[in-house]
C-alpha positions as CSV (number, residue, x, y, z in Angstrom):
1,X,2.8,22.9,36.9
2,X,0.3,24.8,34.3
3,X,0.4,24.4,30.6
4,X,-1.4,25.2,27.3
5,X,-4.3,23.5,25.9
6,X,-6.7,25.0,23.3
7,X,-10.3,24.8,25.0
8,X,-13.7,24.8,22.9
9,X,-14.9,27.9,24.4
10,X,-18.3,27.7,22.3
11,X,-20.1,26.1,19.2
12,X,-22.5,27.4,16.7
13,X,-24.5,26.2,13.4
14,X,-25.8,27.2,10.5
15,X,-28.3,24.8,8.3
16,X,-30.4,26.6,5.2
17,X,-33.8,27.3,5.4
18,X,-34.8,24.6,2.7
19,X,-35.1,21.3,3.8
20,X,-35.8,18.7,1.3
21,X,-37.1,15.2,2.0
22,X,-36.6,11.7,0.8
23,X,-40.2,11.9,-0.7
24,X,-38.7,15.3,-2.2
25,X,-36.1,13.2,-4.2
26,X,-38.4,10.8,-4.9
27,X,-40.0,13.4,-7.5
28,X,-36.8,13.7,-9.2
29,X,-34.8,10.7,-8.7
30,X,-35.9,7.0,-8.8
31,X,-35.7,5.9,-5.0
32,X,-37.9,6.1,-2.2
33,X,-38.3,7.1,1.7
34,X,-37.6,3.3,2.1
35,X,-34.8,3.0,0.1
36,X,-32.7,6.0,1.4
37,X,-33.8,5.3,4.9
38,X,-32.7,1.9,5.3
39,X,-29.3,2.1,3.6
40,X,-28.7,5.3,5.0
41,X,-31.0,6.6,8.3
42,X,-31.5,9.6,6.5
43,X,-34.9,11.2,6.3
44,X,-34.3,14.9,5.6
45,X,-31.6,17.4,4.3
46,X,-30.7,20.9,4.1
47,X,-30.0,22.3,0.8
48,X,-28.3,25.9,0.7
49,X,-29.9,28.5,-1.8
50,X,-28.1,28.4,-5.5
51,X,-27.0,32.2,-4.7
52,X,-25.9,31.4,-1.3
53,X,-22.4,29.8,-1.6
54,X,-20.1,27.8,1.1
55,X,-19.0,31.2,2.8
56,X,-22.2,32.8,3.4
57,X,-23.0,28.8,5.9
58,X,-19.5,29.4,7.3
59,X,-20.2,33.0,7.9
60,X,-23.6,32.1,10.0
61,X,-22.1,29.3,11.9
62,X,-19.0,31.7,13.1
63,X,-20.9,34.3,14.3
64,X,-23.3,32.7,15.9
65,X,-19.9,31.0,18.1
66,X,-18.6,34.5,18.3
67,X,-22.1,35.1,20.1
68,X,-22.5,32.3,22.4
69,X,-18.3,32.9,23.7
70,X,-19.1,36.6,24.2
71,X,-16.2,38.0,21.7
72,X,-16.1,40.2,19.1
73,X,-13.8,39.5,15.7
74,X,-11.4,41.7,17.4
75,X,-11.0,39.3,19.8
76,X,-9.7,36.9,17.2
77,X,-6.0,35.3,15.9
78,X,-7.5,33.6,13.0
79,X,-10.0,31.7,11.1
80,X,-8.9,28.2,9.6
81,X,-12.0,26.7,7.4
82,X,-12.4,22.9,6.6
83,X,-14.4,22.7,3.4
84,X,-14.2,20.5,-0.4
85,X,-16.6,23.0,-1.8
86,X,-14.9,26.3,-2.0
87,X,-16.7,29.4,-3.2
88,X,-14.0,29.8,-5.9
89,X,-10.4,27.5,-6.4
90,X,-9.2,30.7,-4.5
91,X,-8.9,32.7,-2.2
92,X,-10.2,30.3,0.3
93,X,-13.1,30.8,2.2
94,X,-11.3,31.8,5.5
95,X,-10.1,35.0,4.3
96,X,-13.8,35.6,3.3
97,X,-14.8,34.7,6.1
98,X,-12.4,36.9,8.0
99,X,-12.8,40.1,6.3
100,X,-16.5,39.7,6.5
101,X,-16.3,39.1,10.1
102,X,-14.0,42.0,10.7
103,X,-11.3,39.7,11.8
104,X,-7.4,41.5,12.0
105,X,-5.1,40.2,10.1
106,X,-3.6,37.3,11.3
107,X,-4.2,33.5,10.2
108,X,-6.7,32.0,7.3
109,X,-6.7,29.4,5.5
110,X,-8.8,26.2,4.2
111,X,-7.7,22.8,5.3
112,X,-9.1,19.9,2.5
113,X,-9.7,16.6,3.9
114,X,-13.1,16.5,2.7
115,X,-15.1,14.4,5.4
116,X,-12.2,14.7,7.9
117,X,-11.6,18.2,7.2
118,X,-12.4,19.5,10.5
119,X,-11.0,17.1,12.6
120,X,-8.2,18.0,10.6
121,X,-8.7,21.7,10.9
122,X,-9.1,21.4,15.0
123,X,-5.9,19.4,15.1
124,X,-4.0,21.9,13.2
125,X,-5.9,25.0,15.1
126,X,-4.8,23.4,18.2
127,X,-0.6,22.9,17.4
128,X,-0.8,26.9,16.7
129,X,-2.4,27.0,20.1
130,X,-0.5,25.0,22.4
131,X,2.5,26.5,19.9
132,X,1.6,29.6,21.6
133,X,1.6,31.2,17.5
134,X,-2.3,32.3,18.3
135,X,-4.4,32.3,21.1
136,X,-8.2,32.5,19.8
137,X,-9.3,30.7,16.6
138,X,-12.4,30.1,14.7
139,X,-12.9,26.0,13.3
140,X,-15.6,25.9,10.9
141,X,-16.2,23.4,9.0
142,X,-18.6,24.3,5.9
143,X,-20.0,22.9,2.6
144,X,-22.5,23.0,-0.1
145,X,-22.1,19.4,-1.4
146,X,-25.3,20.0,-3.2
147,X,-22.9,21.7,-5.6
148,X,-21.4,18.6,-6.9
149,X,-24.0,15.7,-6.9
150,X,-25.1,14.2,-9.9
151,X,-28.7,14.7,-9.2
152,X,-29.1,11.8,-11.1
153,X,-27.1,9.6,-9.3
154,X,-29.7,8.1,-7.0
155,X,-26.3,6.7,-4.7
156,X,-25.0,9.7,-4.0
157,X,-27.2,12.9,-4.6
158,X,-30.1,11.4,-1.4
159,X,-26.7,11.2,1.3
160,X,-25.4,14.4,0.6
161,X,-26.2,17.8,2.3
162,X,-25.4,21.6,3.2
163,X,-24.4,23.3,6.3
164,X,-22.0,24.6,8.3
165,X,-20.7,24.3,12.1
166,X,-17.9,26.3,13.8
167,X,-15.9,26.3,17.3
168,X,-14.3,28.9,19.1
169,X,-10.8,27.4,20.6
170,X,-9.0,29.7,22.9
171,X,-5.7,29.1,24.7
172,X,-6.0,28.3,28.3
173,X,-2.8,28.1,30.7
174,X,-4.9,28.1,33.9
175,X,-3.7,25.4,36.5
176,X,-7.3,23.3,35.8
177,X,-6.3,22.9,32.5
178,X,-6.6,19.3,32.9
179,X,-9.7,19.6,33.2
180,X,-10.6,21.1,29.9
181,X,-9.2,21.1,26.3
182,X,-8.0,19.1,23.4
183,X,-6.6,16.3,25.1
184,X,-5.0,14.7,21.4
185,X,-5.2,14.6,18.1
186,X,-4.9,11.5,15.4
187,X,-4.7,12.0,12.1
188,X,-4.4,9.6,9.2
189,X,-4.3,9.0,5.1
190,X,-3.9,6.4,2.8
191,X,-4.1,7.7,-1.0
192,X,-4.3,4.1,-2.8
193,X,-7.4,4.2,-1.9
194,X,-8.2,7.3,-3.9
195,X,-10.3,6.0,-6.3
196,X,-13.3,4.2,-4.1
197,X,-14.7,8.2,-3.7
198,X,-14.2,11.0,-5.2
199,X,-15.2,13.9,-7.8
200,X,-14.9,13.6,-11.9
201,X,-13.4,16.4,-11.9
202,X,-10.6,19.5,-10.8
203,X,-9.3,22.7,-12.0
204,X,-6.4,21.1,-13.3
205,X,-7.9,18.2,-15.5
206,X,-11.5,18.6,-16.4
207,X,-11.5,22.4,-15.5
208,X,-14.7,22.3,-13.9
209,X,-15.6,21.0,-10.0
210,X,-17.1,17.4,-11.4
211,X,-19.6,15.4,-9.5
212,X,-18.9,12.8,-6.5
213,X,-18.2,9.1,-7.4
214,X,-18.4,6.8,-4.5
215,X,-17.9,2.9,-4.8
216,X,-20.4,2.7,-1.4
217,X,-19.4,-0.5,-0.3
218,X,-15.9,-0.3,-0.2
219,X,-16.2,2.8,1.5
220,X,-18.4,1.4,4.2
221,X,-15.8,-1.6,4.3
222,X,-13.3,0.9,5.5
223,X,-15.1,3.3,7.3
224,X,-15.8,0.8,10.4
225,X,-12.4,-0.9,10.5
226,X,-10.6,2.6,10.0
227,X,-12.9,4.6,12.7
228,X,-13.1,1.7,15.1
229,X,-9.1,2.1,15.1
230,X,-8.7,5.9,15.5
231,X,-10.8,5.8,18.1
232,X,-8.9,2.8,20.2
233,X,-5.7,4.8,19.1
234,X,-6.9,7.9,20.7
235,X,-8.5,6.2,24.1
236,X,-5.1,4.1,24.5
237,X,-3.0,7.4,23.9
238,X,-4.4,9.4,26.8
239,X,-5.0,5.5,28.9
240,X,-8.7,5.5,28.8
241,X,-11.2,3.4,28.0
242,X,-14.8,3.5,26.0
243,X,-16.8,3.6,29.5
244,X,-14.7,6.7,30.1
245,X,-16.1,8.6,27.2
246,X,-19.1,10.4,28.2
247,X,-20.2,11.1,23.8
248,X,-19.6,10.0,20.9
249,X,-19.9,12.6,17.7
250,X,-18.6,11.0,15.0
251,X,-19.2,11.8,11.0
252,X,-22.7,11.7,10.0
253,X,-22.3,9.8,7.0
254,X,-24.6,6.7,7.6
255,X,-26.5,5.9,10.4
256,X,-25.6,2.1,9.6
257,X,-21.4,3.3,9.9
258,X,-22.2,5.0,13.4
259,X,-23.9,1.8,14.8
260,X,-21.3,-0.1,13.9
261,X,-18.7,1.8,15.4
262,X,-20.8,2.1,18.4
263,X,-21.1,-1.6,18.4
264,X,-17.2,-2.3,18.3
265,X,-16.3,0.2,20.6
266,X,-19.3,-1.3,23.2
267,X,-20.6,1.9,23.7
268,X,-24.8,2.8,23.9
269,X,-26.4,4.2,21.4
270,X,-27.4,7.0,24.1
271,X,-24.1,7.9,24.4
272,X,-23.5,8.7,20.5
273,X,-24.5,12.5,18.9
274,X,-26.7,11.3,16.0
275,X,-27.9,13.7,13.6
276,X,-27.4,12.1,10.0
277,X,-31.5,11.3,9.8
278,X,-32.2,15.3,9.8
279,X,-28.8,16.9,8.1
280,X,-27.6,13.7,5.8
281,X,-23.8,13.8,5.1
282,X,-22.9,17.6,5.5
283,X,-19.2,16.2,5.0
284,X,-16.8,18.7,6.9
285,X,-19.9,20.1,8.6
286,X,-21.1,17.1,10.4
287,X,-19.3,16.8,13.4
288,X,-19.4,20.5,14.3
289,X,-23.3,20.5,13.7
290,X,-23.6,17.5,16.0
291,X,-21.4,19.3,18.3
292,X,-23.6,22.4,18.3
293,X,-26.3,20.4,18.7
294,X,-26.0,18.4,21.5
295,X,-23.9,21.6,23.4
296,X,-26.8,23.4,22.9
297,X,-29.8,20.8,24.4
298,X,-27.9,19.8,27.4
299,X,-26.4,16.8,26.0
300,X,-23.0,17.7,26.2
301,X,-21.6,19.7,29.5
302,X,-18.3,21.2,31.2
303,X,-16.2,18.0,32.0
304,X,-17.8,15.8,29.9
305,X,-14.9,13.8,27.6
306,X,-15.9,13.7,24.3
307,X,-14.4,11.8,21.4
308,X,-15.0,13.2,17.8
309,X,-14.1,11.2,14.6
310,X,-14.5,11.0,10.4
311,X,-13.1,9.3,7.8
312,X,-13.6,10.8,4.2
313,X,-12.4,10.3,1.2
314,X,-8.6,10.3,0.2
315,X,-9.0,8.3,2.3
316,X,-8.2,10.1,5.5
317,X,-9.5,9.7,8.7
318,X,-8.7,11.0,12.1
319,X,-10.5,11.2,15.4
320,X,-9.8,14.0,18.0
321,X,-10.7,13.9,22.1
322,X,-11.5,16.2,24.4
323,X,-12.8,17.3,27.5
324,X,-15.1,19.6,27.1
């Protein structure tokens, strides 16, 4: 008996040209390579152009997925963008995204999870799928959190980054289609605790974006625990185990968070898509960078099971897996 699952047909990235160093923020900021590195793993960052905003990264990363899965925009149902750093409070980067594309009319949106916005966004892209609503649709997950650091902030303004990742997931009814495809999603929230990281600011209070405020230990408190779960909810859903998960590519939000994780879940360090030491915490962005990334060296291959999962602030978290 065949059925529907959404497939990743192809990846693609987009990171600005500058790319600005811990000894960079050491000019402006009072820290260090030493200090950044060992709290965080990061070394470098890119940081997006202040005339280039959030839909110009997303624009990049979708076309250069439209390229690798051989499709023009025609070919496409709709475009649903995971981002906390909107161009304007609206419309929402999707539709500028789609009409610079060229896509038809047809689904766009933004989905706002911040960290977890694309695992989010996938989950969602893939119910229209297997809800037969669409059959092709662009994931792109995209920020400019360089917009709202304090770049005096020394605890925020060295994690944060810019960038922008997307996925092509297309419908697939073929009688393999165990073999490939979004095998489930997990999503979760919890708003009490709201106030361990977020932005000073909103449309409807301050009037202006504000800057991020993040109480970094109770974050990191959570962020094992809470990802460690997902992920054991997500194997035990679809009766695996760790040792049947060929990579990891979780949130690149701290090197230290992603070992730990690794740790609990008894899985090598080989086997985990790390990229936070080059492209700090591009937020929504991460995961489909890392994605990108290890698609496009070799890492990652047809068949290979692959378990994706964030946790950002709200908080939410979520973790998605699939065969790719």
């Amino acid at each position: 008996m065949t059925h529907t699952r959404a497939i990743i047909r192809s990846t693609g990235a987009y990171l600005p040209e500058k790319i600005m160093t811990n000894d960079d923020l050491a000019k402006i900021v009072d820290t260090s390579d030493e200090w950044i590195s060992q709290r965080s793993g990061i070394k470098s960052r890119h940081i997006a152009a202040d005339d280039q905003p959030t839909s110009d990264l997303a624009l990049r990363a979708a076309k250069q997925a439209l390229e690798n899965a051989g499709l023009t925009a025609a070919d496409i149902d709709g475009v649903i963008v995971a981002t906390t750093t909107p161009d304007s409070t609206f419309p929402s980067v999707a539709v500028r995204v789609q009409s610079a594309l060229g896509v038809p009319p047809g689904i766009a949106f933004d989905v706002q999870a911040v960290c977890s916005g694309f695992i989010y966004a996938l989950s969602v892209a893939n119910n229209f799928i297997t809800a037969h609503q669409a059959k092709r649709i662009l994931v792109i997950g995209a920020e400019k959190m360089s917009s709202i650091v304090d770049w005096e902030d020394r605890t925020t303004c060295v994690l944060f980054a810019d960038g922008a990742g997307a996925v092509m997931l297309e419908s697939s009814s073929d009688a393999d289609a165990d073999d490939q495809g979004i095998m489930s999603a997990h999503l979760h929230a919890n708003g009490d605790h709201a106030d361990i990281l977020y932005t000073n600011g909103g449309p409807s209070t301050t009037g202006e974006s504000g800057h991020i405020v993040m109480h970094g230990r109770e974050v990191f408190k959570h962020a094992v625990t809470l990802m460690s779960d997902v992920v054991e909810e997500a194997l035990s859903h679809n009766g695996l185990s760790a040792s049947d998960v060929d990579f990891l590519v979780p949130h690149q939000a701290n090197l230290r968070i992603i070992e730990g994780t690794a740790k609990k879940l008894k899985m090598s360090l080989d086997q985990v898509v790390i990229t936070v030491d080059r492209h700090g915490n591009t937020s929504a962005a991460s995961i489909p960078l890392a994605l990108h990334e290890a698609v496009s060296d070799g890492r990652i291959q047809r068949g290979h099971t692959v378990l994706m999962e964030a946790l950002g602030a709200g908080l939410t978290w979520g973790a998605v897996i699939a065969k790719f």
